[in-house]
Backbone bond lengths (Angstrom), bond angles and torsions (degrees), N, CA, C in turn:
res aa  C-N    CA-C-N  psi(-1)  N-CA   C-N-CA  omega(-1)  CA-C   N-CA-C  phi
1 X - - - 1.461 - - 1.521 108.74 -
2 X 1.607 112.85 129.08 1.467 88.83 177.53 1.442 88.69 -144.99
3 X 2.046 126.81 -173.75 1.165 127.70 -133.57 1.096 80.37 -144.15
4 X 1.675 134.44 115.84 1.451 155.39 114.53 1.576 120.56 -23.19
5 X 1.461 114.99 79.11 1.598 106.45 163.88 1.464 130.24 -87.04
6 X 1.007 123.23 134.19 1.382 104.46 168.40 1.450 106.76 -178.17
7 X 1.588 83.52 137.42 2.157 113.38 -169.84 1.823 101.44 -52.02
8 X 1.265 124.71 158.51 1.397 135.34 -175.38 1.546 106.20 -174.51
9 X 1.035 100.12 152.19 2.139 106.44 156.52 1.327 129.50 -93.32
10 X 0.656 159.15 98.00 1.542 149.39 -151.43 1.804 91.29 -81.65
11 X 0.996 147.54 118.39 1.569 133.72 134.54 1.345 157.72 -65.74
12 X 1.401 129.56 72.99 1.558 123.26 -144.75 1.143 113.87 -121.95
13 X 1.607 125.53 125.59 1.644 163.89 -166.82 1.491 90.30 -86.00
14 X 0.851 137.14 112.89 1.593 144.42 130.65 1.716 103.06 -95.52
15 X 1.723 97.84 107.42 1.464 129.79 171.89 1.701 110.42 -92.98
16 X 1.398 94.17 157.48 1.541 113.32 -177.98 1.528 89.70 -137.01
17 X 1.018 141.24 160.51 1.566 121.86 -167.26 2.312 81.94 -166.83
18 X 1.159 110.68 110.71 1.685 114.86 -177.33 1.947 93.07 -126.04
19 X 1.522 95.70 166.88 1.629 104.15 -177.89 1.723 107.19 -76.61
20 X 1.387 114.47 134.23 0.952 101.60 159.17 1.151 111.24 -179.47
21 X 1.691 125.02 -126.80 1.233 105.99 -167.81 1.917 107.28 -144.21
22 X 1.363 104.17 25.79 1.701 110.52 -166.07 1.768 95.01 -126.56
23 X 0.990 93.98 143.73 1.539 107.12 177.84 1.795 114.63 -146.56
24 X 1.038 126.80 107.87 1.419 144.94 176.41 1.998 115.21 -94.60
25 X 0.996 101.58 139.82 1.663 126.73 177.07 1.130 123.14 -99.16
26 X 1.558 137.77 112.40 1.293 130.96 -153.65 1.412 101.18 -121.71
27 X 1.506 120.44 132.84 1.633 102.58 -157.83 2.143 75.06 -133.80
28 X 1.222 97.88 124.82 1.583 122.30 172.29 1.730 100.39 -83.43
29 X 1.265 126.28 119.61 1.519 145.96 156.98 1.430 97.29 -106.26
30 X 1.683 101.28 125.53 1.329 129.03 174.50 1.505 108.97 -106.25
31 X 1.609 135.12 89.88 1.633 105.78 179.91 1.490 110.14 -118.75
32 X 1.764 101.53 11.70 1.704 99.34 -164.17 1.723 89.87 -75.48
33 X 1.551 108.14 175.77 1.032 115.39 158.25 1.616 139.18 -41.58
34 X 1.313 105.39 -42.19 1.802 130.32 167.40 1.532 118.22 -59.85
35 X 1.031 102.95 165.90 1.475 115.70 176.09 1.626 108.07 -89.08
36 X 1.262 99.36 135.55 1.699 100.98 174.74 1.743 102.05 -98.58
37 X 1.172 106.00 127.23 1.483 116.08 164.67 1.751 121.92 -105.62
38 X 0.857 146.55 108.46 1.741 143.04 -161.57 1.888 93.01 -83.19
39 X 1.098 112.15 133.21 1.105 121.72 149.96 1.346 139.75 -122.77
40 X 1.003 128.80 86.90 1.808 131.39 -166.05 1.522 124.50 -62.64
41 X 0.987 119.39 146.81 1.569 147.84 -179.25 1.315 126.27 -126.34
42 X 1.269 155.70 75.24 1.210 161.40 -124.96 1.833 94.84 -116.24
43 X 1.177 113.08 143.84 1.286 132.56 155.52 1.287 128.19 -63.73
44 X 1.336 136.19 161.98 1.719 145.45 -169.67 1.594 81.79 -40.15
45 X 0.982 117.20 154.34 2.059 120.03 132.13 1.739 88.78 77.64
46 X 1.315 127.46 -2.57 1.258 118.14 -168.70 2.133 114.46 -90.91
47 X 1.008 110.42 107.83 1.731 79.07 176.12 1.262 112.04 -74.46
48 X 1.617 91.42 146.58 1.494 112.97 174.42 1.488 127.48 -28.03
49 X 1.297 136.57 132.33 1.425 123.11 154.09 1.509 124.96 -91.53
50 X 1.381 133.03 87.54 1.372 108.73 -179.30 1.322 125.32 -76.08
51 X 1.755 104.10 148.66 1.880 92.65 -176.14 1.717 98.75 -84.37
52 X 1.194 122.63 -157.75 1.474 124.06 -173.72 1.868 95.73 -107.54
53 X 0.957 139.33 144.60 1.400 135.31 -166.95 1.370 115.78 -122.33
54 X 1.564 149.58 56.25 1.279 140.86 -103.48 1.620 99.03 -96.24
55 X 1.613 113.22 -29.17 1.416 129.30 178.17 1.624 105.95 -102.28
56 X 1.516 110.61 153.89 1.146 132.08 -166.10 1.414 85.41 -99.85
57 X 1.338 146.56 11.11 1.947 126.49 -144.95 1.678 87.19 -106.05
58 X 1.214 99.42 163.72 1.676 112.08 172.19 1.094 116.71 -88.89
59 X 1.809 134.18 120.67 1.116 147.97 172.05 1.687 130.47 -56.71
60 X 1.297 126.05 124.87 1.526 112.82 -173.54 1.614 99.44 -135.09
61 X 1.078 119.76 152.55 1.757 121.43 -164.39 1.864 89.97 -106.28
62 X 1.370 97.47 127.94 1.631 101.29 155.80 1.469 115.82 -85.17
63 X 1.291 119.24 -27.48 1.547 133.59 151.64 1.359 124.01 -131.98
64 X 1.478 117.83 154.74 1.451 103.27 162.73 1.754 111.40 93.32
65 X 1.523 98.70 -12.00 1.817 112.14 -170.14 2.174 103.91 -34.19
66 X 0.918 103.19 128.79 1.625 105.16 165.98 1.588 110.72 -114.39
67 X 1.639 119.82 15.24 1.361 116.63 -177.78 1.161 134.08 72.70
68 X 1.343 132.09 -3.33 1.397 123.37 -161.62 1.790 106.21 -100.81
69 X 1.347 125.08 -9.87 1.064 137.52 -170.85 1.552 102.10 64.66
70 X 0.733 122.36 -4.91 1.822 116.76 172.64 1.591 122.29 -123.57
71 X 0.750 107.79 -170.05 2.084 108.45 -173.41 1.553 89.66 -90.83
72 X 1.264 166.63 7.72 1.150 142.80 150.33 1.397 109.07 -105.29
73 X 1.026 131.22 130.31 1.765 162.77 -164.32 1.225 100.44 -68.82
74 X 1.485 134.23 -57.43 1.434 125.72 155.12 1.886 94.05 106.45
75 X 1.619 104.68 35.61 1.753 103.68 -141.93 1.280 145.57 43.20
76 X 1.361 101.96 22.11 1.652 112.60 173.29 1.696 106.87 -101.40
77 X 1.569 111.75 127.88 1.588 111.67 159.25 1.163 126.76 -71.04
78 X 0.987 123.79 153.17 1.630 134.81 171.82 1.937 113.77 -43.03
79 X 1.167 116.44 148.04 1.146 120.00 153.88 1.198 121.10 -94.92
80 X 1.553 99.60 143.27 1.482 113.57 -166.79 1.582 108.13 -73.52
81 X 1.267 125.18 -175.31 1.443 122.42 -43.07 1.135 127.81 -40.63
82 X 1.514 139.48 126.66 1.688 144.25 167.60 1.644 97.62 -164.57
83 X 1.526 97.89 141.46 1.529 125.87 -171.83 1.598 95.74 -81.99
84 X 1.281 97.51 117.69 1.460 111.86 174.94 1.812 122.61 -108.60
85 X 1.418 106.73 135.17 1.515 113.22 147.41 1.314 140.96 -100.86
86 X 0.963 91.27 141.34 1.837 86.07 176.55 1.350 126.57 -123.95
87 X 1.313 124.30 155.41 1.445 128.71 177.87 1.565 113.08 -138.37
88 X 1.413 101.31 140.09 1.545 111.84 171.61 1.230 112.08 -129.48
89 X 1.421 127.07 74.86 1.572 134.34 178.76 1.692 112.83 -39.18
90 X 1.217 120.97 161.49 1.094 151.52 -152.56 1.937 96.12 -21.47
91 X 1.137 96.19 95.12 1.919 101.13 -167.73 1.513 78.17 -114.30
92 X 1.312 92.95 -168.68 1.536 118.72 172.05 1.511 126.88 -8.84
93 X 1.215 115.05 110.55 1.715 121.12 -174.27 1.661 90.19 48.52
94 X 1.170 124.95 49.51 1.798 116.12 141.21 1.240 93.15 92.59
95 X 1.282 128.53 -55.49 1.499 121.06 -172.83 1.548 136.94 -47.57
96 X 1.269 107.69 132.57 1.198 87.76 175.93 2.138 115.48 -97.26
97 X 1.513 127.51 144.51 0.878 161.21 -175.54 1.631 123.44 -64.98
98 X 1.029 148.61 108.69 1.830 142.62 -172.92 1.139 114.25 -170.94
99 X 1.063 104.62 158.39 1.631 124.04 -163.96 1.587 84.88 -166.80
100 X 1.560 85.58 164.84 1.732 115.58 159.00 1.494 103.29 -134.69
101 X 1.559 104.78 136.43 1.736 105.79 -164.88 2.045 98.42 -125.98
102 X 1.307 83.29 124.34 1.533 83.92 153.24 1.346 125.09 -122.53
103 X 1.760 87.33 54.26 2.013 93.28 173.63 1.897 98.37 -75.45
104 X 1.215 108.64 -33.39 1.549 90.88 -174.74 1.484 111.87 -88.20
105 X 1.242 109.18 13.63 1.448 99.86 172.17 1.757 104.68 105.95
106 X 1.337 114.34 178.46 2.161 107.23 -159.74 1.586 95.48 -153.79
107 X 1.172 89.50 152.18 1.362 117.78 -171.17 1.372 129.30 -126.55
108 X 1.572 108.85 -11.26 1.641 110.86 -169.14 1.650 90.91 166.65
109 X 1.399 118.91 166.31 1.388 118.32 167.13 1.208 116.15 -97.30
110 X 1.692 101.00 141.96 1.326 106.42 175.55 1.448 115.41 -137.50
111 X 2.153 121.62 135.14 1.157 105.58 165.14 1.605 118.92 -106.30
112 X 1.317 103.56 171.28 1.547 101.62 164.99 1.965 104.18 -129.03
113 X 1.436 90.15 132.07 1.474 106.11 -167.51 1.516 109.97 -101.93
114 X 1.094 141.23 121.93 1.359 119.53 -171.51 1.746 96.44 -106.47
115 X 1.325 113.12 150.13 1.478 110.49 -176.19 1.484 106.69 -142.86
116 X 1.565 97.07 130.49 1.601 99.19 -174.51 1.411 123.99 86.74
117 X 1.452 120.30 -9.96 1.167 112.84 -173.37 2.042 118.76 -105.12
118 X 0.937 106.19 179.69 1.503 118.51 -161.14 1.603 100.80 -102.58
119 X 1.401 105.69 141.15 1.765 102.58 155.59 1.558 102.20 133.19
120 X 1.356 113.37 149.12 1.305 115.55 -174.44 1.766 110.20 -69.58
121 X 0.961 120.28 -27.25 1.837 116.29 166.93 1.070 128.39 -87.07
122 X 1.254 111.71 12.35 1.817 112.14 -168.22 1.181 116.07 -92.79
123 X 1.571 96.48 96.91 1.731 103.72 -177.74 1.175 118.00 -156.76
124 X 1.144 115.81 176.93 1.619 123.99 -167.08 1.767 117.06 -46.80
125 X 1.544 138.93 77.29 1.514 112.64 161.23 1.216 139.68 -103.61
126 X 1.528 128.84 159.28 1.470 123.11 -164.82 1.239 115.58 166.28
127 X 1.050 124.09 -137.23 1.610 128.31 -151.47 1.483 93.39 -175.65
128 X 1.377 136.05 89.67 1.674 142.68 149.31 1.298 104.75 -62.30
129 X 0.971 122.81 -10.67 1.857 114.06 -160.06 1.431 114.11 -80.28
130 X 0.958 124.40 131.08 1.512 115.95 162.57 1.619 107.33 -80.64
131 X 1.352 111.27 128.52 1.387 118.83 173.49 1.875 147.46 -115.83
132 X 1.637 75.45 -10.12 1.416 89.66 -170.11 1.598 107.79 -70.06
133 X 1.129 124.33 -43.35 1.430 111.93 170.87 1.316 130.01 -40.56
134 X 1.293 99.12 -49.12 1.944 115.65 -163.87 1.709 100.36 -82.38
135 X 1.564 125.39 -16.00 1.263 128.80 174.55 1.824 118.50 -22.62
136 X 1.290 116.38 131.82 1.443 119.70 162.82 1.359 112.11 -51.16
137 X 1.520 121.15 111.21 1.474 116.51 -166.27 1.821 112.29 -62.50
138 X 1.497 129.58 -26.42 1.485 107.25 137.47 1.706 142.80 -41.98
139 X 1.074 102.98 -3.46 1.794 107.08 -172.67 1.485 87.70 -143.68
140 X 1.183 145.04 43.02 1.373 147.57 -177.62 1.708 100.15 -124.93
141 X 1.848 110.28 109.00 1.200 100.54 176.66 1.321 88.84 -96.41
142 X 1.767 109.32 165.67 1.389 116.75 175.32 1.583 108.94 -146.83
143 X 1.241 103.42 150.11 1.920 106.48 -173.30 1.498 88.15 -125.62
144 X 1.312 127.64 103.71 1.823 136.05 177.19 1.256 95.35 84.70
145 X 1.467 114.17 -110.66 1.295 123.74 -161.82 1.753 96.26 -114.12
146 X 1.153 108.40 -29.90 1.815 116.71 -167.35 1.879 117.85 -61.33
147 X 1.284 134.38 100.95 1.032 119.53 -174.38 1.702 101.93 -63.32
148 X 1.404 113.10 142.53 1.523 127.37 -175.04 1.442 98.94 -118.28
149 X 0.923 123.86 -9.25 2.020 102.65 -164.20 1.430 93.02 -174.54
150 X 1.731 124.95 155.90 0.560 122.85 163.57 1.714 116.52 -128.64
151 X 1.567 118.66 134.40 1.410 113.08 -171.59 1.508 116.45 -58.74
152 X 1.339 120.08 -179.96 1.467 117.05 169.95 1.762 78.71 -106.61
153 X 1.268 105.74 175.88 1.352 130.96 -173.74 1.603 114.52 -77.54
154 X 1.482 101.95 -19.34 1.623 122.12 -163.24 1.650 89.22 -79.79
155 X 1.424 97.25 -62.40 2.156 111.59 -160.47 1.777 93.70 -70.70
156 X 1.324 112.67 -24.35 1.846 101.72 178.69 1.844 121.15 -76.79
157 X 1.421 78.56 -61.72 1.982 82.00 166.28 0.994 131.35 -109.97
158 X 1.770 117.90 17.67 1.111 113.35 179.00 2.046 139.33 20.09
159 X 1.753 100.53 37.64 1.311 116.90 143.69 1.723 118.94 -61.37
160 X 1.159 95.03 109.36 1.736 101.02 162.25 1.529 112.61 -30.16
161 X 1.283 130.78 -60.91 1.285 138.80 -175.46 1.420 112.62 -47.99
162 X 1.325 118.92 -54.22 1.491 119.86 141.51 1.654 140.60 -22.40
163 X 1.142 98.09 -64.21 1.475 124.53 171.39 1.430 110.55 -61.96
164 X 1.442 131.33 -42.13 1.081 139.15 -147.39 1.590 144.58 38.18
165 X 1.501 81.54 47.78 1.605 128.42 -157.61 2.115 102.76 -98.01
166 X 1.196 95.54 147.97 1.660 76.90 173.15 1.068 111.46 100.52
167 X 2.009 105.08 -161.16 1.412 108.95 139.71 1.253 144.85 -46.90
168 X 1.355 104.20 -10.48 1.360 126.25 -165.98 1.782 99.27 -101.50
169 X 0.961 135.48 17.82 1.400 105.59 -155.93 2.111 95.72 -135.86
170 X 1.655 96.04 61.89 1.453 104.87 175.99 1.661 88.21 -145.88
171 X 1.484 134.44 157.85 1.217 124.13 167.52 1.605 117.44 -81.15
172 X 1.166 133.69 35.28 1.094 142.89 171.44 1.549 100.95 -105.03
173 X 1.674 120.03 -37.86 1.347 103.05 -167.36 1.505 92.34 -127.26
174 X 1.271 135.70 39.48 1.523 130.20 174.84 2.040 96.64 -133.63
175 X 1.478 100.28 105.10 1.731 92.29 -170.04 1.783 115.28 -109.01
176 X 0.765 140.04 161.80 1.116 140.72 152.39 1.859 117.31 -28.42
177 X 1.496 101.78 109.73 1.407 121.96 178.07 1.377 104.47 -75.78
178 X 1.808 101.23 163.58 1.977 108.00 143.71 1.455 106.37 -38.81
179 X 1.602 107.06 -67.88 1.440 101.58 -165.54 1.631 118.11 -53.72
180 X 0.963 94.66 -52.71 2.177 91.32 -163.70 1.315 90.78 -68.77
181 X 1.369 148.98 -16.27 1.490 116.40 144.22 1.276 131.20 -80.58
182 X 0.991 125.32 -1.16 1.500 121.14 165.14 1.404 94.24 -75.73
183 X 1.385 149.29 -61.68 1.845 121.56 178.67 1.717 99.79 -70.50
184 X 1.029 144.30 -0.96 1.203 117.97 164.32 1.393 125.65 -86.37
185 X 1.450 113.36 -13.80 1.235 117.54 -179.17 1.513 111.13 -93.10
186 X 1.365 115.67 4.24 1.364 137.03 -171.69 1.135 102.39 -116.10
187 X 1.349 139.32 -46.77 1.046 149.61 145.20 1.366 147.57 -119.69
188 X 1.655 112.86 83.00 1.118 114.69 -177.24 1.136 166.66 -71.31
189 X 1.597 89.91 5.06 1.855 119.14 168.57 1.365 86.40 -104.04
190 X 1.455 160.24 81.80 1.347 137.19 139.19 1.860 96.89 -145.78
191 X 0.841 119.13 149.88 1.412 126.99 175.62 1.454 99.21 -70.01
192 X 1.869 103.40 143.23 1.399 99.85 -167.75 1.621 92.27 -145.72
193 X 1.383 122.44 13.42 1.435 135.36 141.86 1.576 106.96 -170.63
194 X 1.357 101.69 -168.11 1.663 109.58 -141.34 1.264 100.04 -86.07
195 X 1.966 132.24 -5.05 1.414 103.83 163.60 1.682 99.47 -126.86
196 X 1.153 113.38 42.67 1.525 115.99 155.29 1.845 116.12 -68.21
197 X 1.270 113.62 74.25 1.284 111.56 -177.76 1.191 110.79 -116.30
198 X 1.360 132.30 -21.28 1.177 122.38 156.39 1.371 137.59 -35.48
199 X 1.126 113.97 -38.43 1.684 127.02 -160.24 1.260 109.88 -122.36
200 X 1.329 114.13 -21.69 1.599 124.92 174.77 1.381 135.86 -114.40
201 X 1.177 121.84 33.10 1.686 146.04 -151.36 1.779 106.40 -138.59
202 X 1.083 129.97 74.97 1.389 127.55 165.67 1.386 135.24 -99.37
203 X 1.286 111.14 149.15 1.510 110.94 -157.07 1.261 108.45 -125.77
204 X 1.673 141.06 133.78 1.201 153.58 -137.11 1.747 99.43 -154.78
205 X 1.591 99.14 139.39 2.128 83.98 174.42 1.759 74.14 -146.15
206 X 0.857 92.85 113.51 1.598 112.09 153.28 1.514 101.96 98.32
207 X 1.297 137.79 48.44 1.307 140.93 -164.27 1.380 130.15 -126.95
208 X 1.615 122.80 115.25 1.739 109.88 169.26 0.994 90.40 -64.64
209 X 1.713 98.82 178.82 1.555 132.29 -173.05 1.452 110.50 -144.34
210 X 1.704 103.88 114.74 1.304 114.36 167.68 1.847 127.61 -87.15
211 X 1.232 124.12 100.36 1.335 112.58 -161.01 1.640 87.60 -114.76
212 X 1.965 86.08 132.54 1.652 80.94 172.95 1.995 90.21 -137.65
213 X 1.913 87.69 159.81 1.640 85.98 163.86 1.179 107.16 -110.45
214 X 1.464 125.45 173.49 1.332 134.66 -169.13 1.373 97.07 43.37
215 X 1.506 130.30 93.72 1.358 116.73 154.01 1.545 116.04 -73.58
216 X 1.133 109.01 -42.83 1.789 116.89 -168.81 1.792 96.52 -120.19
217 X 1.855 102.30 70.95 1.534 98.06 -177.15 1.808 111.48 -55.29
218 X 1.313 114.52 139.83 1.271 136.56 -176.86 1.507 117.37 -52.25
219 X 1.757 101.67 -33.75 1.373 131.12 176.54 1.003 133.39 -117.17
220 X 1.232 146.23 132.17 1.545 139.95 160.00 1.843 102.03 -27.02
221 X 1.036 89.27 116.88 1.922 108.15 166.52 1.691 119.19 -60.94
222 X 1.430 104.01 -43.31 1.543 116.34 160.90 1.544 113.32 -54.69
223 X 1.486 93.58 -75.57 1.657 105.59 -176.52 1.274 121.09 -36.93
224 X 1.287 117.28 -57.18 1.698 137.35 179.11 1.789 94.05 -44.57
225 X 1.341 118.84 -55.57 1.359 120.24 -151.07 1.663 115.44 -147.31
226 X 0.840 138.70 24.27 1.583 152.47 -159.61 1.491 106.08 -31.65
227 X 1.700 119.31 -10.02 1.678 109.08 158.02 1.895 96.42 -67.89
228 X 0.787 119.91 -31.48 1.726 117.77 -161.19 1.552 127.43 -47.19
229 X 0.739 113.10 152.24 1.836 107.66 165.59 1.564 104.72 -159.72
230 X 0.910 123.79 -176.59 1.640 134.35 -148.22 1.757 99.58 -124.71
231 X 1.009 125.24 106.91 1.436 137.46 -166.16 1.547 126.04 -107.97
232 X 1.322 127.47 139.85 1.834 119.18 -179.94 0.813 102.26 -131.77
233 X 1.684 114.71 116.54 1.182 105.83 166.93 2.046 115.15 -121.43
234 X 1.543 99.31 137.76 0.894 91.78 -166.12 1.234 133.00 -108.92
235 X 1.820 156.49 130.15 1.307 163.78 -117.92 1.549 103.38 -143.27
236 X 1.412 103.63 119.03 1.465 117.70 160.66 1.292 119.11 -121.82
237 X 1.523 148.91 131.09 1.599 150.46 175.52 1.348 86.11 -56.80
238 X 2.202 94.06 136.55 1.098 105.99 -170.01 1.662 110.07 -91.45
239 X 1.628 110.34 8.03 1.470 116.86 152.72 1.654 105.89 -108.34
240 X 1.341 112.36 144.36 1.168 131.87 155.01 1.924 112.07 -41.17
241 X 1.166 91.44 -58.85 1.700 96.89 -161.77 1.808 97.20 -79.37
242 X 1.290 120.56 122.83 1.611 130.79 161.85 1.058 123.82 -145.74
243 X 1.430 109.23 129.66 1.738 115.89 -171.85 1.201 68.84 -133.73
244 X 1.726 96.23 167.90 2.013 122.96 172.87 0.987 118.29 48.11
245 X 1.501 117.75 14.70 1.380 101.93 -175.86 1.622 141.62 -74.26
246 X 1.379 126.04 124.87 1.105 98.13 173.62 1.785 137.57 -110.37
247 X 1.304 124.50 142.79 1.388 111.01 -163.58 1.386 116.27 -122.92
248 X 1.235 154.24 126.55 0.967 160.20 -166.61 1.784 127.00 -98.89
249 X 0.612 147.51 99.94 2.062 141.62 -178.27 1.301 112.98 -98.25
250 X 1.237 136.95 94.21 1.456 161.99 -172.50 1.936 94.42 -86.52
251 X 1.115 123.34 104.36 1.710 118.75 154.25 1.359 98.93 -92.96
252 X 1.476 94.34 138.31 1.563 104.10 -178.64 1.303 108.59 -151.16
253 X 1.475 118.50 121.50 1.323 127.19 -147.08 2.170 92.64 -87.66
254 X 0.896 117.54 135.36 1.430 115.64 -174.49 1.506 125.59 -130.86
255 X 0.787 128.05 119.61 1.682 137.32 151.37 1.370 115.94 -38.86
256 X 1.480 136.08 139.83 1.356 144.41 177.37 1.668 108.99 -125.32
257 X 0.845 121.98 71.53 1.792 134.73 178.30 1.622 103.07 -73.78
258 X 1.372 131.45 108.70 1.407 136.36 178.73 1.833 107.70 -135.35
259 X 0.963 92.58 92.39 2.143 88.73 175.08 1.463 95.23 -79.12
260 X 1.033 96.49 152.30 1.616 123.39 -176.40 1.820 91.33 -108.01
């Protein structure tokens, strides 16, 4: 009997899917070293998406874990730390709404590209940075020696002031830390606590979406892994018609455990 490891991303869409009349294209860029795997999550009223599952083995998260031991979430989110995007389709005056947040803390870089669409903010946000190395060794997760993730300041020391919890939890009295500038200065289009909205809030009206990880991999993609290659995979709502929608992108760094 022996034990199959091996690194992956898990990718997971939590949809809200309402009648209407907007429809968006979600195009997955794979450039880290790892394999990207998509895993879907559908909203109330949503049918299911299944991904294709090629191994029978049981799934375990080195970050990002949502519990289910397999690539579908089972409606459970990921645990933090993992670099998140978000989407709010055709919201307010038509536009649609996104960010990538590392209020819960990061896992890998991620951008979001908007293509085709209209509006004075519609532009590139995210996190290129590789971070896990340079991490504050309090918010520094590590698997052996390798930093894998890095905490937000909130889930490590759970100070209110952090959190912006409490007294703290109006933007008058929750301010910019050491920490949320150390990812803001690393990344300065991505939210780097919970009222960074100024600088990290973009708005799109009529737009696909290019989301990639590792934009500027740190490493040769070959070198790192020479099974590897660079993959797109691409996402359309499985209704035409969407207003309000909201969508979520969880990277979640994963373990592949399969006994033979």
């Amino acid at each position: 009997m022996a034990s199959l490891q091996v690194s992956f991303v898990l990718v997971m869409f939590f949809l809200l899917l309402f009648s209407g009349a907007h429809s968006s294209t979600f195009t997955i860029v794979n450039k880290c070293s790892y394999t990207v795997w998509p895993g879907v999550l559908s909203g109330a009223g949503t049918p299911p998406i299944s991904p294709t599952e090629d191994s029978s083995g049981k799934f375990s998260c080195l970050t990002g874990d949502c519990g289910s031991s397999a690539l579908e979430c089972s409606g459970g989110g990921g645990i933090p730390p993992a670099t998140l995007a978000e989407f709010t389709l055709n919201g307010a005056g038509g536009l649609d709404f996104y960010d990538v947040s590392l209020v819960d803390g990061y896992n890998l870089p991620m951008m979001v590209s908007p293509q085709g669409g209209t509006g004075g903010n519609c532009t590139s946000a995210g996190c290129a940075a590789y971070l896990n190395g340079d991490c504050p060794l309090e918010l520094k997760v590590v698997d052996g020696t390798e930093g894998v993730a890095c905490k937000s300041a909130c889930d490590a020391l759970g100070d209110p002031k952090y959190c912006c919890s409490g007294a703290y939890a109006t933007p008058n009295t929750c301010k910019p830390s050491s920490y949320s500038e150390f990812f803001k200065t690393a990344c300065p289009t991505a939210y780097s606590y919970a009222y960074d909205d100024g600088t990290s809030t973009f708005t799109c009206a009529g737009a696909d979406y290019v989301i990639t990880f590792c934009p500027t991999p740190s490493t040769s993609v070959k070198s790192a892994n020479p099974m590897a290659v660079d993959i797109s995979v691409g996402y359309r709502p499985v209704s035409s018609a969407l207003i309000g929608g909201a969508i979520s992108t969880l990277a979640a760094i994963w373990q592949l455990r399969h006994l033979f």
